[in-house]
C-alpha positions in Angstrom: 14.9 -11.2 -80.9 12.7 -11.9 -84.2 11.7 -10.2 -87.8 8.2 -10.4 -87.3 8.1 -8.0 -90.6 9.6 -10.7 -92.9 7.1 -11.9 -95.8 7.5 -14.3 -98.1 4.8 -13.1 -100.4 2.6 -10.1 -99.4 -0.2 -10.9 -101.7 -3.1 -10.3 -99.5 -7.3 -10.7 -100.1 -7.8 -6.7 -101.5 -5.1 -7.1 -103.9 -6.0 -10.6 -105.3 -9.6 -9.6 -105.7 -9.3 -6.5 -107.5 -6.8 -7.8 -109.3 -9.1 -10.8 -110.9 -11.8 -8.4 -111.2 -9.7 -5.9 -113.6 -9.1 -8.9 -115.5 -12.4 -10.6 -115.7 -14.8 -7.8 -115.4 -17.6 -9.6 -117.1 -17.7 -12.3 -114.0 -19.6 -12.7 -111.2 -18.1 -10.9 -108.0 -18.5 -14.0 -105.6 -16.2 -16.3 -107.5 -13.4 -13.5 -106.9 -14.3 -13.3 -103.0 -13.9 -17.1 -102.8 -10.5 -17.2 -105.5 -8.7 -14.4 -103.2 -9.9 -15.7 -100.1 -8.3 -18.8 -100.7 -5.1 -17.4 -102.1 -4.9 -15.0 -98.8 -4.8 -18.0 -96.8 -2.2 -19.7 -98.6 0.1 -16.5 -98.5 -0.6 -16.2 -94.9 0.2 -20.1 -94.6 3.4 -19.7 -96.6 4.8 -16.5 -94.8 4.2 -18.2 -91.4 6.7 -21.6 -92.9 9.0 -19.5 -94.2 9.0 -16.8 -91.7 9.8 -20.2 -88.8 12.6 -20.7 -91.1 14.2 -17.7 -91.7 13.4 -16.3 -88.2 13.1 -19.7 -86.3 10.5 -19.1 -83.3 10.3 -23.0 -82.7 12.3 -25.7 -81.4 11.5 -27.4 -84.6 12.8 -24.9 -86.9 15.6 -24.0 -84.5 16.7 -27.7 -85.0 16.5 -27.3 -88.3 18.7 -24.3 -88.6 21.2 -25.9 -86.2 21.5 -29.0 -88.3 21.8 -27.4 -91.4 25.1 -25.2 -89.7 26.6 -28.7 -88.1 25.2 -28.0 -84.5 23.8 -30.4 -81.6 21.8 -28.4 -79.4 22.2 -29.3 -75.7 19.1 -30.3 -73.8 17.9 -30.5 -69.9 21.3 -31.4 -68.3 20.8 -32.8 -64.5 21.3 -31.0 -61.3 24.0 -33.2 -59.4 24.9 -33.4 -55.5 26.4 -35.6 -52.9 24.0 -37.4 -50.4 24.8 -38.4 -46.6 24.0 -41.7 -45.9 24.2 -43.4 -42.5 24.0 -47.2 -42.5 22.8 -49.3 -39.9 26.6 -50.2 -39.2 29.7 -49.5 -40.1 30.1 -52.1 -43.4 31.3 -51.7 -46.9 28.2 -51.4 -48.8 27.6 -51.3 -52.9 25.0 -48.5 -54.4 24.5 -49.7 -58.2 24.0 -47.7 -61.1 20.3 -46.3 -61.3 19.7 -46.9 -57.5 17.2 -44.4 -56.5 16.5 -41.6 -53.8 13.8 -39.4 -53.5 12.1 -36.3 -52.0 8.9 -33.5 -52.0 10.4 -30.4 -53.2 9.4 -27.7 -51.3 8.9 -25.3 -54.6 6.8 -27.3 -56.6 5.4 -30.1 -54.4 6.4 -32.8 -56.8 8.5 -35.6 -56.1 12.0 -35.6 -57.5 14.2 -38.7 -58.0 18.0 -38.8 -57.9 19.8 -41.7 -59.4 23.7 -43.3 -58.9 24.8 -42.6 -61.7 27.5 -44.9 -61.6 28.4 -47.7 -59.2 30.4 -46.9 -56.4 31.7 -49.2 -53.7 32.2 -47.2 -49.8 33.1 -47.9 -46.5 32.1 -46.3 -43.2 28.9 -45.8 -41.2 28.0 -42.5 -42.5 29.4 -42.4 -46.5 28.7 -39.8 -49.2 27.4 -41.0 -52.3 27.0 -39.2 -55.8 23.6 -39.2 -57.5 22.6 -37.0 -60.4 18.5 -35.9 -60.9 17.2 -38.4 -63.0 15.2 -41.1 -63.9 16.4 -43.7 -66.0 14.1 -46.2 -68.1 15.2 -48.8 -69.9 13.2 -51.1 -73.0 10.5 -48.8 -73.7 8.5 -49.2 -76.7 8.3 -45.9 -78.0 6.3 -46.7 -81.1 6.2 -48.4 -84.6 7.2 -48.0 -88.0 4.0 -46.2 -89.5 5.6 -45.7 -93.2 8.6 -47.1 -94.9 8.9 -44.1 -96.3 12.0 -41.1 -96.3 12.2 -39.6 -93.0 9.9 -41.4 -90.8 9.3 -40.5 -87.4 8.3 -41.6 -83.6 7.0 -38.8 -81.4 7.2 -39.7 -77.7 4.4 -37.7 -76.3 4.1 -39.4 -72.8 4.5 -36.7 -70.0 6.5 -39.0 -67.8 9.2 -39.2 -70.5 9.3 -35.2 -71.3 13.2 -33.8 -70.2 15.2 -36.2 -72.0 18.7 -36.2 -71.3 20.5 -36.1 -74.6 23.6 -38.4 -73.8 21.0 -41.2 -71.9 19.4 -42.2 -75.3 20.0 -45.6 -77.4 17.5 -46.8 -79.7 16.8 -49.8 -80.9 14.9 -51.1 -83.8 13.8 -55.3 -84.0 16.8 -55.3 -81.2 19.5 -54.2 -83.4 21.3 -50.6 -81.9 21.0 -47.5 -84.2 23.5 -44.5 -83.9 22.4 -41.1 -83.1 23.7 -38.1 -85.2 23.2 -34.6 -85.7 22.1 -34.4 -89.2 21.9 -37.0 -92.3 24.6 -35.1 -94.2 27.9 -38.0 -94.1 25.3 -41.3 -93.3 25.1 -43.5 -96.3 22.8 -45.8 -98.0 23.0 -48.5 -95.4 24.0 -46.5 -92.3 21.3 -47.1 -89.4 21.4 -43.6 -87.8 18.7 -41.4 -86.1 18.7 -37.8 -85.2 16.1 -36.4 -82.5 14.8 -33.4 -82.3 12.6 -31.9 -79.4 9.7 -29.4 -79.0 8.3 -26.5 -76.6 6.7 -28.9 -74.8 9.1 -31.0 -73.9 8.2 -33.6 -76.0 10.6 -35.1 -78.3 11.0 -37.6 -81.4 13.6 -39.0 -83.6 13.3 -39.2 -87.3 15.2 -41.8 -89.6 17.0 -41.4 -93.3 15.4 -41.6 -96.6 17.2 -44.6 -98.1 20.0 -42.5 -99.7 20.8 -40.5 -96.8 20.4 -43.0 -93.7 19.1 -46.4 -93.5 15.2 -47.0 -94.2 13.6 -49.2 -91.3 10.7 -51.4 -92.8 7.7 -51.0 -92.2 5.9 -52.2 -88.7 9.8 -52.9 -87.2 9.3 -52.2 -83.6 11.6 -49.0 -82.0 13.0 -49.3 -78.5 15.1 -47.0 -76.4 16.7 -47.1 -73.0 17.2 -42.9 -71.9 17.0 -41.0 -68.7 14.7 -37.8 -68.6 15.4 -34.6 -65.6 13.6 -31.4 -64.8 16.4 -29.8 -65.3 16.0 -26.4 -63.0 12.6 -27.6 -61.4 15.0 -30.6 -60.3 16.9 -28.5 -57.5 16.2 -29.1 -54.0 16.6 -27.4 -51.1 18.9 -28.6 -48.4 17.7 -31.9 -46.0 14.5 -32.5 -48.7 16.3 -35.7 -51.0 15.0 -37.6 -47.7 14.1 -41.4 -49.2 15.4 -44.6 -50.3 13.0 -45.0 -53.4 13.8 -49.4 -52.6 13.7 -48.7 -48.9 16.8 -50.2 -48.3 17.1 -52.0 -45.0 21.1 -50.9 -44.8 20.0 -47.0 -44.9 19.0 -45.5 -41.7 19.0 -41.7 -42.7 19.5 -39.9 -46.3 19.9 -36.5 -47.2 21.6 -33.5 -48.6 23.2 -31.4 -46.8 23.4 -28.5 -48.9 20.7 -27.1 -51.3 21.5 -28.5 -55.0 22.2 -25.8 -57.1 23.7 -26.9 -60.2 21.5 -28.4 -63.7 19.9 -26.8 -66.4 16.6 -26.7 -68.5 16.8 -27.0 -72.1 18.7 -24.4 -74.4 16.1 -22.1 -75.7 15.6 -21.0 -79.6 17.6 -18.0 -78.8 20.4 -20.2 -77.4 20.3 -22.7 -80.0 20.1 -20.0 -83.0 22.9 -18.5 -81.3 25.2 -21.1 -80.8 24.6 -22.2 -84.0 25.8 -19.4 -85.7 28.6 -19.6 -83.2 29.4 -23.3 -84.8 30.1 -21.2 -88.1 31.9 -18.6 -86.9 34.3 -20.5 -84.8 34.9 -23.5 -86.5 38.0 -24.3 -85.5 40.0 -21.2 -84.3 39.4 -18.2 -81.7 40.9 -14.8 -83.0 39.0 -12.1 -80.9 37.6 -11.7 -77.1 34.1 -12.2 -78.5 35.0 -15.6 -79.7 36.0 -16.6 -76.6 32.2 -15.5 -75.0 31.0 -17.1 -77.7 32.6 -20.4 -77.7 32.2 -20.4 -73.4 28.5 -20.3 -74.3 28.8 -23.1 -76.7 30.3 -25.6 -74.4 27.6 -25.8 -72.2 24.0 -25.0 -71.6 24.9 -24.1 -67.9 26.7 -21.0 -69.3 24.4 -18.1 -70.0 26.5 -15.4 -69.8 30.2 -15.2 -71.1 33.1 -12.3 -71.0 36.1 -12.8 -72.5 39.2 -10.9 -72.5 42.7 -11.5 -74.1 46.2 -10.0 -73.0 49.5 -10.5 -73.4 48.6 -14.1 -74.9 46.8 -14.9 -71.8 42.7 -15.2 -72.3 41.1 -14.9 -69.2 36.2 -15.8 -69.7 34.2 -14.7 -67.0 31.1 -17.1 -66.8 27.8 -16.8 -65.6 26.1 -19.8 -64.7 22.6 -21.1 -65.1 20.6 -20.1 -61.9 23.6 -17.8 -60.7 26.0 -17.7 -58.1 29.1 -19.2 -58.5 30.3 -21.5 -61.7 31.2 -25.2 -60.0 34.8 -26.8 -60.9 33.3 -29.3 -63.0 31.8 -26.6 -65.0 34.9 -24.0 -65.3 37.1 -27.6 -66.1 34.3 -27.9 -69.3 34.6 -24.3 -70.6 38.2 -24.5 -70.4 38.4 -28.1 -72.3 35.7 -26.7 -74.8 37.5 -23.2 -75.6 41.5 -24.5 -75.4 40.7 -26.9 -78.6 39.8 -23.7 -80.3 42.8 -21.8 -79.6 46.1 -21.5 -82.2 47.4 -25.6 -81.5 45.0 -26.3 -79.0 47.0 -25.2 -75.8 47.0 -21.2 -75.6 47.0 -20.0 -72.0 43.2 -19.5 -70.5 41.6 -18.9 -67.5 38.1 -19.6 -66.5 36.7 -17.4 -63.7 34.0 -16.6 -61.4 32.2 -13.6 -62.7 32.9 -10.2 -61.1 29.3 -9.4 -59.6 29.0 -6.3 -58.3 25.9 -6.8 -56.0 24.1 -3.6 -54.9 21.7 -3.6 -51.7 18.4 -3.1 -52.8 15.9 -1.4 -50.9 12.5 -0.1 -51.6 9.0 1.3 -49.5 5.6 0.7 -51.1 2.1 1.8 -50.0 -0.6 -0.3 -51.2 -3.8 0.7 -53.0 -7.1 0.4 -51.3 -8.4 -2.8 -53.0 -5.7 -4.8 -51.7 -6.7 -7.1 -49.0 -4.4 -7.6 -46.1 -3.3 -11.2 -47.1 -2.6 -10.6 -50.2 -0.3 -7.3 -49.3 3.3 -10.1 -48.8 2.1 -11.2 -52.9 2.5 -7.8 -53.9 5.8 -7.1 -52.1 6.9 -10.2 -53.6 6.2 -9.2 -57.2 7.6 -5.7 -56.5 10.7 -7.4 -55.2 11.2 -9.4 -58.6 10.4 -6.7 -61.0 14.0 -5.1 -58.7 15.5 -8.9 -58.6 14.9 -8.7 -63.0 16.6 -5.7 -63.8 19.8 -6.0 -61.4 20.1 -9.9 -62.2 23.1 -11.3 -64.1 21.1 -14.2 -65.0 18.2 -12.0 -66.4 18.6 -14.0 -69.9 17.0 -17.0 -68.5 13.7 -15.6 -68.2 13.5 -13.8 -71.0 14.3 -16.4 -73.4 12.3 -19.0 -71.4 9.3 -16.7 -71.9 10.0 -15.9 -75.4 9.9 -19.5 -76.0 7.4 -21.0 -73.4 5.1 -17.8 -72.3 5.1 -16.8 -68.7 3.8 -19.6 -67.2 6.2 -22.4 -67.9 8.7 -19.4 -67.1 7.2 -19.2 -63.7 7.1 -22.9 -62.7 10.4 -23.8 -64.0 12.9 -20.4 -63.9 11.4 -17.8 -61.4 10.3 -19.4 -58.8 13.4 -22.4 -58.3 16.0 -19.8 -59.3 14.7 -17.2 -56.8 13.1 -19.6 -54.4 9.9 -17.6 -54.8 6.3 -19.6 -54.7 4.4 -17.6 -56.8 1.0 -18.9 -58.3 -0.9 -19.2 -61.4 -2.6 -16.0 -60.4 0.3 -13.7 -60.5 1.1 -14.6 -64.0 -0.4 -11.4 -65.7 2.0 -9.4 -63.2 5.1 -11.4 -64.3 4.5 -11.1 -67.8 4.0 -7.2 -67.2 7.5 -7.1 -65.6 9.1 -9.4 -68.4 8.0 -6.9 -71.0 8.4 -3.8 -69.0 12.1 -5.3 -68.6 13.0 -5.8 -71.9 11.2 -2.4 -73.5 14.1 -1.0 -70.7 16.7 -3.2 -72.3 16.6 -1.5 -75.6 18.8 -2.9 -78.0 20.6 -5.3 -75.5 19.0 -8.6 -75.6 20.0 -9.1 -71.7 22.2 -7.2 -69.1 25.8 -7.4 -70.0 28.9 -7.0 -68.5 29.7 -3.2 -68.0 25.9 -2.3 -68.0 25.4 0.4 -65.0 22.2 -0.3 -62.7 20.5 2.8 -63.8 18.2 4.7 -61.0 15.7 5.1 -63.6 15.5 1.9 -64.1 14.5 0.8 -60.4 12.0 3.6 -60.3 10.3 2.8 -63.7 10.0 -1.4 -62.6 8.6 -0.2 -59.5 6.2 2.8 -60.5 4.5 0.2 -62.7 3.0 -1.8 -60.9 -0.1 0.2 -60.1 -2.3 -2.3 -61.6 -0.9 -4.9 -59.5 -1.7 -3.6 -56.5 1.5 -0.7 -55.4 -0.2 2.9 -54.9 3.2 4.5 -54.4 6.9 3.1 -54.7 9.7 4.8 -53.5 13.8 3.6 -53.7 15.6 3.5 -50.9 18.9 2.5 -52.0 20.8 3.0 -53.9 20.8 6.5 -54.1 23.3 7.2 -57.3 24.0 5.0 -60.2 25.9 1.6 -59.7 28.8 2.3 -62.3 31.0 -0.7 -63.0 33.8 -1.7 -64.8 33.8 -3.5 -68.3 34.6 -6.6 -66.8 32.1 -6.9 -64.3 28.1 -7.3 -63.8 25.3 -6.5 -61.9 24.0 -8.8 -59.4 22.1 -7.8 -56.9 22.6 -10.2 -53.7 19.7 -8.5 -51.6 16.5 -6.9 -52.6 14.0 -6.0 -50.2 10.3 -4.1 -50.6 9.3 -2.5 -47.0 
């Protein structure tokens, strides 16, 4: 996924230093020791700038490579579901915009608000109401001019306002509303516009023109913004838990969700964002071959992490993946197929979006445990013997490898293992994730993920599960299946049950 060989200038501490002393040979050694030490570490400084640019390992440089190619990378989008509310009576009863619920989620013990995200007006005793997982805030002061100078910025650093939903923000400066855009290219001397740009952390800040390029704010102006932030992934719930009305409406008897939430989506990672840049490029505005279509289903939303695309007889048919798994929602398969139609020979060629073919082997495995491993801890090292399986027959595989490229395995944990697999695991089994990560992708090769038409190799099973000696397995040994999963070139592995005796 990165050139970690690229170098800028390879003049290192040895070659500086003998090089001064074969031109100064009458001069005293230590003024060379502290000449090439300096130099070193200003080649090492400038290889590791120019290496983040060329080979962007940041979401800062990311950003920067996506707005120099023209693209707006997609942030945290919110999960969405439908709550059952039964009122006092039967009435007709108004839930306004930014009305909150709330519950404990039962994978990271935090609370998790859902908003209204629009007004709606219903009828009935027991009504349905749509809320999206968010919370909105309105009016903040985010900070203040520091310099009138090109390019000024405000971090927001607050943790409380990390997740920002793209679409949610307005800013203000002195009152007066700026306009958000991807990049400073078409703005003009007087043009008050803004671009924001985020960080690993989930931090964020915007950043203002230079005078020529974008308005200059003066200097102390005050910036506001209204914007909604989400946990994107760590913001889905499990069936009956979005229990509470956050005002504790005297109308509301009973809330909840009837079905887990399953939808929503955490940032795009550098990969993502490098790759849909590039995409931005490519496609511009046309589609000519089946690997435009992947690409372009990819582009249109951050919920799509996996694309196939195939055209026949003027007819192009994309398989998506969506983030988490299972099956792509309407709402999501209506945006692909908005997206990718625009891009096809005047804007109406036939398409189909579909559900992905899985082909979802039964996974079975027997471990013995070594001798250290006390009886309570024995169901922990099923568990991680079960996910090193889950990694390598999952369809949705990419999300954890990107997510700990970017974020390292413990972010990973908290926000992609254990909501997308409903797993709890802790802190302490970090080392063994990471383990299983890496031991994942050395298997991967050249692939950067599993793909459509990738077999579920034996070998494969046998090596993720003979691994994990360290982590507490003495002996592993597959069950089933007992022969390579072949599959066609349309479909992909995804194992639906994986179990470790």
């Amino acid at each position: 996924m990165s050139n970690s060989n690229f170098k800028y200038t390879s003049r290192s501490y040895q070659d500086i230093y003998f090089r001064l002393k074969e031109k100064y040979p009458h001069y005293d050694d230590s003024m060379f020791s502290e000449i090439a030490g300096m130099f070193d570490t200003f080649s090492e400084v400038m290889n590791a700038v120019v290496s983040d640019l060329m080979d962007p390992k940041t979401r800062e440089s990311a950003y920067f490579r996506a707005a120099f190619m023209g693209y707006d990378p997609v942030e945290s989008e919110p999960a969405t579901t439908v709550l059952t509310v039964k009122l006092r009576q039967e009435m007709t009863k108004t839930f306004q915009k930014g009305e909150q619920f709330s519950g404990i989620s039962s994978i990271s013990g935090d609370y998790i608000y859902y908003e209204v995200p629009d007004q709606v007006v219903v009828t009935g005793e027991t009504v349905a109401v749509p809320v999206k997982q968010q919370r909105t805030y309105t009016g903040v002061e985010i900070g203040k001019i520091q310099r009138s100078t090109e390019f000024a910025e405000i971090h927001v650093r607050s943790e409380k306002y990390r997740g920002l939903v793209k679409s949610s923000l307005e800013v203000f400066i002195e009152g007066e509303k700026w306009n958000r855009v991807t990049n400073f290219d078409k703005s003009g001397v007087d043009d008050k516009d803004y671009v924001v740009c985020y960080k690993n952390t989930g931090e964020w800040f915007i950043s203002f023109g230079d005078g020529v390029k974008g308005k200059l704010p003066n200097l102390s102006d005050v910036v506001t913004a209204n914007f909604a932030v989400t946990k994107g992934l760590a913001g889905r719930m499990k069936a009956g838990e979005i229990n509470q009305s956050v005002s504790n409406d005297p109308d509301i008897e009973v809330v909840t969700n009837i079905e887990d939430v399953v939808n929503g989506n955490d940032p795009e990672t550098v990969s993502s964002i490098l790759r849909n840049a590039a995409a931005t490029t490519r496609l511009r505005d046309a589609i000519f071959y089946d690997e435009d279509l992947e690409i372009a289903a990819m582009k249109s939303s951050s919920s799509v992490v996996k694309a196939k695309g195939k055209g026949e007889s003027g007819i192009g048919s994309i398989y998506i993946v969506p983030a988490g798994g299972g099956i792509p929602t309407v709402q999501l398969k209506e945006q692909v197929f908005t997206f990718v139609q625009k891009l096809t020979a005047f804007e109406n060629q036939p398409l189909n979006v579909l559900d992905p073919p899985y082909v979802q082997p039964v996974i079975q495995a027997q471990i013995s445990f070594r001798k250290n491993v006390l009886e309570e801890k024995k169901d922990v090292v099923r568990a991680i013997c079960r996910f090193a399986l889950i990694l390598c027959s999952s369809a949705v595989d990419i999300q954890v490898l990107e997510s700990f490229a970017d974020n390292g395995i413990d972010v990973t944990r908290r926000l992609i293992i254990n909501p997308i697999w409903g797993i709890d695991f802790t802190a302490e089994e970090n080392g063994a994730l990471a383990f299983i990560v890496r031991q994942w992708e050395q298997l991967l090769g050249a692939r950067k993920y599993r793909d459509f038409g990738q077999s579920l190799e034996l070998g494969d099973l046998y090596i993720m599960g003979n691994g994990l000696y360290d982590y507490g397995v003495d002996e592993f040994h597959l069950i089933s299946p007992t022969a390579i999963t072949v599959i066609g070139e349309l479909e992909i592995v995804n194992s639906a049950i994986v179990e470790v005796l």
